[in-house]
C-alpha positions as CSV (number, residue, x, y, z in Angstrom):
1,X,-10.5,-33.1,-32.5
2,X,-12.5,-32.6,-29.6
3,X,-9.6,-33.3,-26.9
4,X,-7.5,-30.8,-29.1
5,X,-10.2,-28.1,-28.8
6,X,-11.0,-28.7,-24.7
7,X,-6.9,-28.2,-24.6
8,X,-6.8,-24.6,-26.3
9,X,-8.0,-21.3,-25.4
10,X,-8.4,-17.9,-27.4
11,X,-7.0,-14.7,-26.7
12,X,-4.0,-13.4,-25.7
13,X,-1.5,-15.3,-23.3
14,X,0.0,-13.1,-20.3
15,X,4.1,-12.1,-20.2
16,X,5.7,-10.5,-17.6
17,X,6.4,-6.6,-19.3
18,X,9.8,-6.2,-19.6
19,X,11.9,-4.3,-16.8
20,X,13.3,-1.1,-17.2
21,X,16.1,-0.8,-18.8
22,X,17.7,2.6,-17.9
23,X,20.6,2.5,-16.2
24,X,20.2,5.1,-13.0
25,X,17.6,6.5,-11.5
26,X,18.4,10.3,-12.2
27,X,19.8,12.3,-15.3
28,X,22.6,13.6,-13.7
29,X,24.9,10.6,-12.3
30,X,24.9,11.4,-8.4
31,X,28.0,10.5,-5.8
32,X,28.0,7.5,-4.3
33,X,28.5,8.9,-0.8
34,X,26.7,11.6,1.1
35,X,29.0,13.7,4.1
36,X,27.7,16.5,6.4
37,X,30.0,18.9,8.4
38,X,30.4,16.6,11.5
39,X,31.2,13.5,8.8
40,X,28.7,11.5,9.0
41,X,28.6,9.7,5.8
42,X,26.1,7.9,4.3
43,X,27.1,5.2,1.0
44,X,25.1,3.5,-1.4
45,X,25.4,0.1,-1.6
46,X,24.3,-1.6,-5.4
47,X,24.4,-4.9,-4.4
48,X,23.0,-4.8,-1.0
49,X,20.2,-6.0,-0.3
50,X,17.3,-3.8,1.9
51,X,17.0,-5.9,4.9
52,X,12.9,-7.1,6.4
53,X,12.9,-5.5,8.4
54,X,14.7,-2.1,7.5
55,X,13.5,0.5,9.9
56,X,15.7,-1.5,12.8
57,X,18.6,0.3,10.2
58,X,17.9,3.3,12.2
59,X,19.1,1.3,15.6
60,X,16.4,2.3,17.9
61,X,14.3,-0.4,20.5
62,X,11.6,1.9,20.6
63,X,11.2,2.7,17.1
64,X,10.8,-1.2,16.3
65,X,8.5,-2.0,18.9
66,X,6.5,0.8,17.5
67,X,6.6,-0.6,14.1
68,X,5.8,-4.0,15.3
69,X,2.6,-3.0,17.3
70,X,1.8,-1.4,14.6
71,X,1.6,-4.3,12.1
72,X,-0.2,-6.8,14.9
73,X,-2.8,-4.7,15.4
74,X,-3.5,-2.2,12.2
75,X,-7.1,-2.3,11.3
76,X,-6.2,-1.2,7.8
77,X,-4.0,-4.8,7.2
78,X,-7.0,-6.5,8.8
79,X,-9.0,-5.2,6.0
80,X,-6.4,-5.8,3.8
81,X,-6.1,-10.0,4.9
82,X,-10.2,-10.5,4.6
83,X,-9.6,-9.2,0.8
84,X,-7.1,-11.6,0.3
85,X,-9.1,-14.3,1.9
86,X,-12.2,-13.3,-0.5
87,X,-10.4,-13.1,-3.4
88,X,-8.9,-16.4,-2.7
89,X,-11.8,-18.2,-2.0
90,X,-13.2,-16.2,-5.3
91,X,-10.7,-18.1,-7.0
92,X,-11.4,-21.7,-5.5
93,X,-15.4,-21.2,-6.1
94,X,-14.4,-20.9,-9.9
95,X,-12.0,-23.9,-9.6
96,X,-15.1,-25.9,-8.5
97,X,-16.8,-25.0,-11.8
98,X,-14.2,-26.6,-13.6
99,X,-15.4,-30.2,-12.6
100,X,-18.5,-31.7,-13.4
101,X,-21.4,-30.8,-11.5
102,X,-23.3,-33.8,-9.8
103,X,-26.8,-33.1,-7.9
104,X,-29.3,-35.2,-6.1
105,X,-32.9,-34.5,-6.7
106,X,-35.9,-35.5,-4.6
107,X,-39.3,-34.7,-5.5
108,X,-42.7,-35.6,-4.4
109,X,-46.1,-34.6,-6.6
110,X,-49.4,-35.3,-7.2
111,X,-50.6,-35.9,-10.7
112,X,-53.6,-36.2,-12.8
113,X,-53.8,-37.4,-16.2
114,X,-56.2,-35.9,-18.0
115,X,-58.9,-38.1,-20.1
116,X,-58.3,-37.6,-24.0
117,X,-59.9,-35.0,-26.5
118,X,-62.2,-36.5,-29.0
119,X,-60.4,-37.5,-31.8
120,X,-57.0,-38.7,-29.9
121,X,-56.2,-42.0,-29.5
122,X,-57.9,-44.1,-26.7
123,X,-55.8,-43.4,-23.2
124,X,-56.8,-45.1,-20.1
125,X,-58.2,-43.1,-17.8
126,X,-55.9,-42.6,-14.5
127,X,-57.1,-41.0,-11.3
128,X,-55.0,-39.0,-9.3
129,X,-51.8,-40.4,-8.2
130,X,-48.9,-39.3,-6.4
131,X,-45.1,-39.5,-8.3
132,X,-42.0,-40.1,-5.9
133,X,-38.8,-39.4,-7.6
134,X,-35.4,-39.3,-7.1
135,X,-32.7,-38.8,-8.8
136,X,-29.0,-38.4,-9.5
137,X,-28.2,-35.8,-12.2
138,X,-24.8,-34.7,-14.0
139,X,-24.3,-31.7,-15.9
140,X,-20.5,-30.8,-17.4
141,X,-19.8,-27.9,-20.0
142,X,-16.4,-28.6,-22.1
143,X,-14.6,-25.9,-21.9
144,X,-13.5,-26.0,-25.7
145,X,-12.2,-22.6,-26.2
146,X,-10.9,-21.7,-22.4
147,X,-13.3,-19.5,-21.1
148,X,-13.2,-20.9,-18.0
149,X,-9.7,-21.5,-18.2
150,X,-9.3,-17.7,-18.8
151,X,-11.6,-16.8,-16.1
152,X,-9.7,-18.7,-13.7
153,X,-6.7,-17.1,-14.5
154,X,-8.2,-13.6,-14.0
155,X,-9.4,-14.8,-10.6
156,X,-5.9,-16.4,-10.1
157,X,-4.4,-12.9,-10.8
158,X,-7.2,-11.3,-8.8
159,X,-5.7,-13.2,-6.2
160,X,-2.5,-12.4,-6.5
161,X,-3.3,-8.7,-6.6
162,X,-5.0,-8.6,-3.1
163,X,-1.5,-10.5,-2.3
164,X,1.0,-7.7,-3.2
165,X,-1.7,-5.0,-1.7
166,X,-1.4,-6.9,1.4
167,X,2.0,-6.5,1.1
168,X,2.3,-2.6,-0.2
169,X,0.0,-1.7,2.8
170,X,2.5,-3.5,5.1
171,X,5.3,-1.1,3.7
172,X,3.0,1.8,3.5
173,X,2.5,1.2,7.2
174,X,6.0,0.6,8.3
175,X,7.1,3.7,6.7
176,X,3.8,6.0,8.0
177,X,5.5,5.1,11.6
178,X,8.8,5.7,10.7
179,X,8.5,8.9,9.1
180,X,5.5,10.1,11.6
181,X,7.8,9.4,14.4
182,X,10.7,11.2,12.9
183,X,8.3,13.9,12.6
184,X,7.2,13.9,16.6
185,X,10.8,13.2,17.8
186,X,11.8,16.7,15.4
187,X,8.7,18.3,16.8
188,X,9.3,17.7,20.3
189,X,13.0,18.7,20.2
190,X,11.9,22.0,18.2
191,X,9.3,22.8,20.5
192,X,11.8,22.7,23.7
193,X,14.5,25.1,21.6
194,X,11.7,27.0,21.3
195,X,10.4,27.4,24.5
196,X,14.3,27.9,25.6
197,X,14.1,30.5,22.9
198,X,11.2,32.3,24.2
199,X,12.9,32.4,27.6
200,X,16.0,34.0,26.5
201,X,13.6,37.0,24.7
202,X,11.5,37.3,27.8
203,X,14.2,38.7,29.6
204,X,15.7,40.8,26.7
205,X,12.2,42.4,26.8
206,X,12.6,42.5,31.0
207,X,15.9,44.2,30.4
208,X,15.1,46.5,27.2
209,X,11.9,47.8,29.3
210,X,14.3,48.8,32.2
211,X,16.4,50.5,30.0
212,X,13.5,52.4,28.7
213,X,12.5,53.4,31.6
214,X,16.2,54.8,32.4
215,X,16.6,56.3,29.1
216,X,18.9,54.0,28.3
217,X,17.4,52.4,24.6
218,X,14.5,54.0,22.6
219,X,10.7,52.9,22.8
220,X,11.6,51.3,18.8
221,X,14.3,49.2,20.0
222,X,11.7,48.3,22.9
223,X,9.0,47.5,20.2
224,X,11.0,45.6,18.5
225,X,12.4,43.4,21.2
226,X,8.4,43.0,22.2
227,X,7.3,41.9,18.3
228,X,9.9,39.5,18.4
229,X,8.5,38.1,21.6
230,X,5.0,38.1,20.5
231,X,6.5,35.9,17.3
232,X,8.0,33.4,19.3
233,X,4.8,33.4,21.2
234,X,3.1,32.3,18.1
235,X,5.3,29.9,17.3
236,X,4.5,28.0,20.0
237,X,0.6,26.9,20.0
238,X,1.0,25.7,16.3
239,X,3.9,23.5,17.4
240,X,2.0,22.0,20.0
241,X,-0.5,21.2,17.9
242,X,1.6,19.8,15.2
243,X,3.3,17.9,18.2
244,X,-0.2,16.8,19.1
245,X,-1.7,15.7,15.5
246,X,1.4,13.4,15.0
247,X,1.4,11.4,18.6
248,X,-2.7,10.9,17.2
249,X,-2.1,10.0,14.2
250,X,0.8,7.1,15.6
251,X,-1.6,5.9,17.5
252,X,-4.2,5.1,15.2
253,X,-1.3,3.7,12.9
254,X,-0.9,1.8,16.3
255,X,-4.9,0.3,16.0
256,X,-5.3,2.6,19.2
257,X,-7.8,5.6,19.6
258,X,-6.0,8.9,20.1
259,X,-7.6,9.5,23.8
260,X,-5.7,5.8,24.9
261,X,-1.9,7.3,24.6
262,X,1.3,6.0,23.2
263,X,3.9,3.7,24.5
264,X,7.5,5.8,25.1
265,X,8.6,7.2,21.6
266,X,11.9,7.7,20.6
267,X,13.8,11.0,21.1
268,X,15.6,12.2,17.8
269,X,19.1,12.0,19.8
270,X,18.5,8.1,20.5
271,X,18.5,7.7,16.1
272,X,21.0,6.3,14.4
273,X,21.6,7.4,10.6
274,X,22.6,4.1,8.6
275,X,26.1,4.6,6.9
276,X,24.9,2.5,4.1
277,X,21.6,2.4,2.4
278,X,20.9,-0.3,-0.5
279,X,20.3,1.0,-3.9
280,X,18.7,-1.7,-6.0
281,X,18.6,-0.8,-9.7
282,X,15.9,0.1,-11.7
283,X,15.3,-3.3,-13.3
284,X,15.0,-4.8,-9.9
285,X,12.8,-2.0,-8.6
286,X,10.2,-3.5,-10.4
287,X,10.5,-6.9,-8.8
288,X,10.9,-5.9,-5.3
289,X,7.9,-3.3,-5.4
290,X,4.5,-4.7,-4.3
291,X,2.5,-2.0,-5.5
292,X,4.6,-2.5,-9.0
293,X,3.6,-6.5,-9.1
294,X,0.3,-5.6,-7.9
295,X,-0.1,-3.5,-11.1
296,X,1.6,-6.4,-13.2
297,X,-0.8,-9.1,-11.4
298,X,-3.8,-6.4,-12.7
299,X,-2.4,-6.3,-16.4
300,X,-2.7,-10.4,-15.9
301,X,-6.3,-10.6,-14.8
302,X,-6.9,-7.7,-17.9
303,X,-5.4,-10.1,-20.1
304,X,-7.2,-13.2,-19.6
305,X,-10.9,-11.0,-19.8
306,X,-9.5,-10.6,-23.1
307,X,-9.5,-14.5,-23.1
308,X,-13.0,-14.8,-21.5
309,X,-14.7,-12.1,-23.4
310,X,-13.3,-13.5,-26.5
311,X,-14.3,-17.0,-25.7
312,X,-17.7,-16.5,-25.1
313,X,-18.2,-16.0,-28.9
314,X,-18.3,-19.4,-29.7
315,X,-20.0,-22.2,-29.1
316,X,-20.8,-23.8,-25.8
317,X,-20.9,-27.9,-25.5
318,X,-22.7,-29.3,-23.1
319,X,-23.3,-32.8,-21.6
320,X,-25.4,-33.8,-19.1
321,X,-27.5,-36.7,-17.6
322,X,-29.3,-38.6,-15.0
323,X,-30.0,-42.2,-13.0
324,X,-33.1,-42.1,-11.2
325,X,-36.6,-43.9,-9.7
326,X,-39.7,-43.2,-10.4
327,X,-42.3,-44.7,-8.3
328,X,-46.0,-44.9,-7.1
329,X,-44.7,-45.5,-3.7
330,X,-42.3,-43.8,-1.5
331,X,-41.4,-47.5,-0.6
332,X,-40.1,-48.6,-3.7
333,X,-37.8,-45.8,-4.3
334,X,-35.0,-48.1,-3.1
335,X,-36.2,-51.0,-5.4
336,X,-33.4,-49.6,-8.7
337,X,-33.5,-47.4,-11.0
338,X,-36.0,-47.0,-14.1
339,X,-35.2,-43.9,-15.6
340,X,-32.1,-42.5,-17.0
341,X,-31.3,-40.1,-19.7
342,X,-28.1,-38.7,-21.2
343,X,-27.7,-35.6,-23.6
344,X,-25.9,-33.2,-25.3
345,X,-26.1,-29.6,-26.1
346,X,-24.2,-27.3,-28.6
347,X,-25.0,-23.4,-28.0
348,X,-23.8,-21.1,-30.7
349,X,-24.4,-17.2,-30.1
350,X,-26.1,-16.2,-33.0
351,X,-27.6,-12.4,-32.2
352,X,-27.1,-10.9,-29.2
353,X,-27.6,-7.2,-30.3
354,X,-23.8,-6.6,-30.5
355,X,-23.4,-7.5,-26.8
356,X,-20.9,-9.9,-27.0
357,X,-18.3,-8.1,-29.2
358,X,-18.8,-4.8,-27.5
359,X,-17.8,-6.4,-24.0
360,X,-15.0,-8.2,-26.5
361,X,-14.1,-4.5,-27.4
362,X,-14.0,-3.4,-23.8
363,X,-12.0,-5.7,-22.1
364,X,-9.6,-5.1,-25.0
365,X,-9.2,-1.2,-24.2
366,X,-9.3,-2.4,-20.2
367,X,-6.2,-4.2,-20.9
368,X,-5.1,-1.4,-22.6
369,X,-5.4,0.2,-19.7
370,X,-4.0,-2.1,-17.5
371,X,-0.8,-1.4,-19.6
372,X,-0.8,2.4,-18.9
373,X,-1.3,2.0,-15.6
374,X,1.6,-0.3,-15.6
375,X,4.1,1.7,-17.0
376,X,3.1,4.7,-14.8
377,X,3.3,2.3,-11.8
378,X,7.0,2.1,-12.9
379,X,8.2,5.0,-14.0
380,X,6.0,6.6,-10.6
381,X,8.6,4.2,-8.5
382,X,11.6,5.2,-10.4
383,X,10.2,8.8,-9.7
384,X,10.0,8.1,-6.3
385,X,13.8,6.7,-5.6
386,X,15.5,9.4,-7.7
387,X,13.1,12.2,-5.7
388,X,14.5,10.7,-2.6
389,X,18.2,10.0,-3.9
390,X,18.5,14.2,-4.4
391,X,16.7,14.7,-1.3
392,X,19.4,12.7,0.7
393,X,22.1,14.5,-1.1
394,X,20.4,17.9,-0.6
395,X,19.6,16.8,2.8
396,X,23.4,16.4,3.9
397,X,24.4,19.6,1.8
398,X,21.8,21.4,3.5
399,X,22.7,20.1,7.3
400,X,26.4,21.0,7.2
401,X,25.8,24.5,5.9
402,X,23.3,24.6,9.2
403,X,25.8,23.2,11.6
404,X,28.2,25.9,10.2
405,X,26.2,28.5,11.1
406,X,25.5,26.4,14.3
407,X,28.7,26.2,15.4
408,X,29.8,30.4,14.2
409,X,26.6,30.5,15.9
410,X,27.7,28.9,19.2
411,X,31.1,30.5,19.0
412,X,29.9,34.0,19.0
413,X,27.9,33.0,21.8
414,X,30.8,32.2,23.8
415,X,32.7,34.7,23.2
416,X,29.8,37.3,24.2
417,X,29.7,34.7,27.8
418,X,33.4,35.8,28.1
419,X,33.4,39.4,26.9
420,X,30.1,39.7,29.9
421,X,32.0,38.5,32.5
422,X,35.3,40.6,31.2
423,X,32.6,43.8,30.9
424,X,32.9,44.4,27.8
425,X,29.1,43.5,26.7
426,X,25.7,44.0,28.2
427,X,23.8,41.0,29.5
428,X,21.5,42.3,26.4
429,X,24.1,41.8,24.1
430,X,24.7,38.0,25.7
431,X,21.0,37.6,25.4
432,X,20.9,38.2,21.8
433,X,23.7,36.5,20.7
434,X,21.5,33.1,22.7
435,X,18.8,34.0,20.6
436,X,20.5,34.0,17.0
437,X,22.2,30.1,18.4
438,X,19.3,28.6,19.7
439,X,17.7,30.2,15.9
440,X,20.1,28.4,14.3
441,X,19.7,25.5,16.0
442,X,16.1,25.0,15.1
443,X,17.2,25.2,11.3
444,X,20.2,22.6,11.8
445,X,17.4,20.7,13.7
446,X,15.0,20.9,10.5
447,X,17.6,20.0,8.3
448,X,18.9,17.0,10.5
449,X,15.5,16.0,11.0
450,X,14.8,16.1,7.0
451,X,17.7,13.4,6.5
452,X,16.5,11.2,8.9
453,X,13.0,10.4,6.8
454,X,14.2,11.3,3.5
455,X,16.8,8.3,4.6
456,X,13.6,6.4,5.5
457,X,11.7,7.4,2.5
458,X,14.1,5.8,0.3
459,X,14.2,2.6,2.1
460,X,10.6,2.5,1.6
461,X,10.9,3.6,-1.8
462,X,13.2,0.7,-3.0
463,X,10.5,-1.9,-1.6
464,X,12.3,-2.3,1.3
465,X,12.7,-6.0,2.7
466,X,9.9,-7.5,1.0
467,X,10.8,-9.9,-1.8
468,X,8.5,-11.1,-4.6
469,X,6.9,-14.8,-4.0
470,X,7.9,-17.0,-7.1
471,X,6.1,-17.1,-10.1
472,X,2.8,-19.1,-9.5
473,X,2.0,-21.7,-12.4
């Protein structure tokens, strides 16, 4: 009986939820295939597989070397590795209590025994003495109804929740650079049309003020030339800015202060836009995210306090003893042993003020918890594809109405160009028609910009290369 009870352990035992069993990721079944106006096409691929390291999808040397530095030398996976390393040594210091626990003890006093009381039975009288002893003592507690067992496993799962944070902060990190870089590449590019734009309205305002002067527009039409000016004017300091926050906020993804500068960064132009993109399904999704297994690994470690909590309720069986000398003289420690004892002890909580089945209580509704926050791990992932899945659709919808109106835009231009040097038009006329293409431009930019990290965002969104460790025992 007692080698059945050391074998079992109370509470619940831990399953891996079930995965999701919906079949797509949004209501409204999607196309498989994404096309702009110039035909660039991106396809979703079900049974491909998002490669380690995705971001080199995007076919750019300096974007992966920036990703790379970026993982060597991130303080924030430093900090991520140490918790690891404490919760795995966490795990290893409760392994140890497992086994049975085996102390030496040396001790030196000096001792008096005292002559008796009238009335007690005749005692020789002893003067002071001094007591050497040593010892060898063993203490092991059987673990009848697996709350050590169960703590272990919470540790375990402790464990392997530091693991998959590791792992989600690599991803979180991989995708911060991307996305940031997009971001500085589109701001860059914008802040050159831009200044190209503010050019081109300098010297509408140069001309409209001569005309002014020669009667030849009104002081509205000057005004307005001017306000249009002063709004490009605007435009500019907060892009700069912008430009500015991103290239410091790479480098501290890069474990660099902002004041030490960047390595060369890539230009949007140098991009390439993957033609196909994995799509895992939803069921997988759950495998191949770490922050999703990180939440399973936390509804683990709820499950065996459960165990634990549960556990402690009943009794507690004890052994211990110990092989030792006692002597008069430090010299005749060595000589064998003369004392030994062996014993036994059975605890049984009795009254404890409702302690114990109030912490039974909470880690039951913790657990509880742990389920919640589960399930809205996963459906927050399977929010998180389909948000980028209409994105990249809205993203390529969006960018070929904008190269439309870039390329009407463009066309008008040139025919203004020919109608100038035919006569037909004023160098104002020319000057505007610059203005309305390079506006357009910065709105095809935006849009073409937009595709580019929504495309990213969805790589990270699927889990991107990472793939689940197997199951530990």
């Amino acid at each position: 009986m007692l080698v059945l009870l050391v074998g079992c352990a109370v509470g619940p035992d831990f399953h891996s939820p079930a995965a999701p069993t919906v079949g797509r990721y949004t209501e409204a079944e999607l196309p498989d295939a994404t096309v702009d106006a110039a035909g660039v096409s991106q396809r979703f691929r079900a049974q491909q597989a998002v490669p380690q390291d995705w971001w080199t999808l995007f076919a750019s040397p300096r974007l992966d070397a920036l990703v790379q530095q970026a993982l060597a030398a991130s303080p924030t996976l430093d900090a991520a590795r140490a918790r690891l390393e404490q919760a795995i040594a966490a795990y290893q210091a409760e392994a140890g209590q497992q086994w049975p626990q085996v102390d030496a003890n040396l001790a030196v006093t000096r001792e008096k025994i005292s002559t008796p009381a009238p009335g007690d039975p005749p005692l020789r009288d002893f003067g002071p003495f001094t007591l050497y002893h040593a010892a060898i003592e063993v203490q092991y507690t059987l673990d009848l109804f697996g709350a050590e067992r169960r703590a272990l496993e919470s540790l375990a799962a402790g464990s392997d929740y530091q693991r998959y944070q590791l792992e989600a902060a690599r991803l979180s990190l991989a995708g911060n650079v991307v996305l940031t870089a997009i971001r500085e590449a589109a701001t860059a590019e914008r802040l050159a049309t831009t200044e190209a734009l503010l050019a081109a309205q300098r010297e509408q305002v140069d001309i409209a003020e001569h005309r002014q002067r020669q009667g030849g527009v009104s002081q509205a039409e000057l005004l307005g030339q001017r306000a249009l000016l002063a709004q490009t004017e605007a435009s500019l300091p907060a892009l700069r800015q912008q430009r500015a926050a991103l290239r410091h906020q790479l480098a501290v993804y890069l474990g660099r202060a902002p004041g030490d500068g960047l390595p060369p960064l890539p230009r949007l132009d140098e991009l390439r836009l993957p033609a196909e993109l994995p799509l895992t399904v939803p069921a997988e999704l759950a495998r191949r995210r770490p922050d999703i297994r990180a939440a399973e690994a936390l509804l683990a470690g709820a499950t065996a306090d459960v165990g634990v909590a549960t556990a402690n309720l009943y009794p507690r069986l004890t052994l211990s003893g110990s092989l030792g000398s006692d002597r008069l003289e430090s010299s005749r420690l060595l000589e064998g042993f003369n004392i030994w004892s062996l014993g036994a002890g059975l605890a049984q909580p009795l009254f404890h003020g409702g302690t114990l089945r109030a912490r039974q209580r909470g880690a039951e509704a913790a657990l509880r918890a742990a389920e919640a926050n589960y399930r809205q791990t996963v459906l927050g992932g399977l929010q998180q594809v389909a948000d980028t899945l209409t994105a990249l659709h809205g993203d390529a919808a969006t960018l070929a109405a904008r190269d439309r109106a870039l390329a009407d835009a463009t066309g008008y231009r040139d025919i203004a160009a020919r109608r100038l040097a035919l006569g037909g038009v004023s160098r104002l006329a020319l000057l505007d028609a610059e203005r309305q293409k390079l506006q357009t431009a910065l709105d095809a930019l935006a849009a073409r910009a937009d595709r580019y990290a929504d495309t990213a965002a969805l790589l990270q969104a699927l889990g991107g290369g990472w793939e689940a460790p197997p199951a530990r025992p």
